[in-house]
C-alpha positions, 0 to 999 in steps of 0.5 A, a space after each residue: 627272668 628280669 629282676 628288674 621287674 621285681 626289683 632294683 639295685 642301689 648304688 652298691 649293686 645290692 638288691 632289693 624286691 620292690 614288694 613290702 615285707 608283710 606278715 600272713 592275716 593271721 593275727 590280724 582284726 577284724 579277721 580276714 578268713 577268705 585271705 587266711 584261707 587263700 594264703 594258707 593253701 595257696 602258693 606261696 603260702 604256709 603249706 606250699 611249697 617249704 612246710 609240705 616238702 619237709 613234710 614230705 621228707 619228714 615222713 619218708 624218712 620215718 617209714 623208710 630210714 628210720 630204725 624200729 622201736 625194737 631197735 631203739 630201745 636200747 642205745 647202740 653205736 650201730 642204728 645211732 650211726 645210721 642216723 648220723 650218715 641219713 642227716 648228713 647225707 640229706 643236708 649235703 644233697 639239699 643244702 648242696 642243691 642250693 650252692 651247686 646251682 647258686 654259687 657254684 654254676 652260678 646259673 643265673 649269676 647276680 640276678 635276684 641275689 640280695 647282696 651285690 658280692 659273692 662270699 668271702 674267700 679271703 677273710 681271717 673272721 672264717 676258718 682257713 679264711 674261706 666263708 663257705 670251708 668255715 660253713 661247711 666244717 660247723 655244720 658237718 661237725 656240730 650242727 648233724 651230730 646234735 641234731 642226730 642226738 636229739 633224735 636218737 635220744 627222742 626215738 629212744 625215749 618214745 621207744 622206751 614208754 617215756 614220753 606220751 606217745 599218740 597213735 596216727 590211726 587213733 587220732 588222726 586229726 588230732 596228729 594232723 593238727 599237730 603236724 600243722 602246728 609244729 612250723 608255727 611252734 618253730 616260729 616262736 622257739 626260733 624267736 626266744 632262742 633269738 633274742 636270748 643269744 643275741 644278748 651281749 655276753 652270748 653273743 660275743 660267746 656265741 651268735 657272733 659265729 653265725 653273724 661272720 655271714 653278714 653276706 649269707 648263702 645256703 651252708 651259713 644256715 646251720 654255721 653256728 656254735 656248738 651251743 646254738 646249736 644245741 638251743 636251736 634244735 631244742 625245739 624238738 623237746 616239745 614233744 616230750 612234753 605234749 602228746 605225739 609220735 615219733 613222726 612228729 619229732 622228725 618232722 620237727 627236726 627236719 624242718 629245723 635242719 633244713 629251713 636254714 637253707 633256703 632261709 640264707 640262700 641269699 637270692 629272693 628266687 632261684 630262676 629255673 632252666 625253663 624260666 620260672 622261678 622259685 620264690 626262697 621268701 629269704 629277704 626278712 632273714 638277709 635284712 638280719 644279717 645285714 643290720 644285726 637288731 631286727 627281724 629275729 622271728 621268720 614265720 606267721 607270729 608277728 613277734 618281731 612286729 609286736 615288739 618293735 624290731 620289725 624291719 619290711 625293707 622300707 626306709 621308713 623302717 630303716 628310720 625308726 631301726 636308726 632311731 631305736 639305736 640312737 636312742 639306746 646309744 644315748 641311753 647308754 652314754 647317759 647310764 656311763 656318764 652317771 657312773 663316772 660321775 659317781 665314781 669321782 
């Protein structure tokens, strides 16, 4: 597969797609119930393929490798460990597919990849200066075991009668719509999370971890501070407070610690062996990457958009990007120039 056809290089050899960043008709008047229809169960759209397929996975894990209420009840080393390899094994096979084919077969070499280099192995900003050793120590030794943590301490407290517990088979609509809520909740965790760690002091502390991947591929999804981490898989905490079930929460958690990989795969299709291709619908997120201030949301509210940090890949964007950070820059010269003055 060309991707010529879907886009073109610049001078750097970088990639861009051709097709305008855009949000879902969601929140959009007047509304467009035909195109809502359309892109919610078509493909891609909000169903197919990513939420169905961590659904999917979500639930497996909950009727085949997720220990009982009687188990859980009480905390033990044993059933808490099960968890741990469960996660850990299931991010390496996933997120493990991603870099096999992308970086390592490199099986459809640049084709498709936003960024025109591979990552780094020979940069002091990483650990044993090797981005992809940095990515993958980070998420084994912090991101799986806060994960496993928030869901053994979530099976616990459902366990337990602590937090409110509904019943698939006594309310199956009212659970299938929880379900289908969750993505969109993420989306808004994802944002305010976002935003308050990009934040100067926490970024420098914190977020600037992740952003060593200014060239991201799949393991750079979950490469964060130990605190990122426990803010971004907080999300899960909603459960406790709204009314769900246990597959509700690992759901939610699945989701969240698998989202990142194709969410930084770095190619906007990874072409298969009979030439078609799988959209990774990544270019919002890279464009993050690559200019720091805008795109902090990933999903159907368009926060980013109603806030002003909205970037869709187009120049005009990049003009008003440019002009937001001028602006700031000037505000900032005149806010140190008044300070001076006052101090002499």
């Amino acid at each position: 597969m060309d991707d010529a056809l879907y886009g073109k290089r610049d001078k750097r050899g970088d990639w861009k797609p051709s097709k305008v960043l855009e949000y879902p008709p969601v929140f959009v008047w007047p509304a467009r119930p035909l195109q809502f229809l359309k892109w919610f169960f078509g493909y891609p759209g909000y169903l197919a393929p990513w939420n169905l397929f961590y659904a999917a996975v979500g639930t497996l894990l909950w009727l085949y490798a997720t220990p009982s209420f009687e188990t859980t009840r009480e905390f033990s080393v044993g059933w808490i460990a099960f968890l741990l390899v469960r996660n850990a094994a299931l991010v390496f096979a996933f997120f493990g597919a991603f870099h096999l084919r992308l970086y390592m077969q490199r099986s459809q070499g640049t084709s498709f990849k936003f960024n025109g280099k591979w990552p780094s192995t020979d940069n002091d900003a990483f650990l044993f200066r090797n981005q992809n050793i940095d990515n993958v120590i980070w998420t084994f030794a912090s991101a799986v075991p806060i994960w496993t943590a928030f869901e053994a301490l979530t099976l616990w407290a459902f366990a337990n009668g602590i937090i409110p517990y509904v019943s698939w088979a006594e309310h199956p609509i009212y659970c299938a719509a929880i379900m289908l809520l969750i993505p969109t909740f993420r989306d808004l965790h994802f944002y305010l999370v976002h935003r308050l760690i990009h934040w100067p002091p926490l970024y420098r502390a914190v977020h600037k971890l992740h952003h060593n991947n200014v060239n991201p591929g799949p393991w750079s999804g979950l490469a964060m501070h130990p605190v990122e981490h426990l803010l971004y898989f907080s999300g899960v905490l909603i459960h406790w407070i709204v009314p769900s079930s246990p597959l509700h929460a690992i759901f939610h958690l699945t989701h969240a610690g698998l989202a990142p990989a194709p969410g930084h795969a770095g190619f906007d299709k990874v072409v298969l062996a009979d030439g078609k291709a799988i959209d990774v619908h990544c270019y919002d997120h890279y464009l993050h990457h690559k200019y720091f201030e805008c795109n902090y949301a990933d999903g159907v509210i368009p926060l980013d958009k109603w806030f002003g940090t909205f970037h869709d890949g187009t120049p005009e964007s990049q003009e008003r990007m440019d002009k937001r950070f001028m602006e700031r820059a000037r505000k900032q010269a005149a806010r140190e120039a008044e300070r001076s003055g006052a101090a002499g």
